[in-house]
C-alpha positions in Angstrom: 80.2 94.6 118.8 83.4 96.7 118.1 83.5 100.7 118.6 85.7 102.5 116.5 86.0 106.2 116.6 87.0 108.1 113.4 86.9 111.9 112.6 85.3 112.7 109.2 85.2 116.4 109.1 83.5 117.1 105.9 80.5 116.0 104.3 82.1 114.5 101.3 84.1 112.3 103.5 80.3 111.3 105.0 79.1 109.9 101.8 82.4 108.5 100.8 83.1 106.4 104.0 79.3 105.5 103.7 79.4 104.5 100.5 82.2 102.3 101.3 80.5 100.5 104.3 77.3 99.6 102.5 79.2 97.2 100.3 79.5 95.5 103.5 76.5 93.0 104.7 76.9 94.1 108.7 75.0 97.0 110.4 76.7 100.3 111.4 75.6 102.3 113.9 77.2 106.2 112.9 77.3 108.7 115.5 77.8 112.5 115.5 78.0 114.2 118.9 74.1 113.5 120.0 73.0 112.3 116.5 72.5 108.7 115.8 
């Protein structure tokens, strides 16, 4: 498993990068502060 750390600091950049990601067949694990 590889950790990457990247700052998305608005909610449209949320729902872009994870709309981006789910073309992939992997599992992502996104993390914010204590939220999983």
């Amino acid at each position: 498993m590889k950790t990457v750390q990247i700052s998305l600091n608005s909610i449209d950049k949320v729902k872009s990068f994870v709309n981006e990601i789910t073309k992939y067949d992997n599992d992502f694990d996104l993390v914010s502060g204590r939220y999983v």
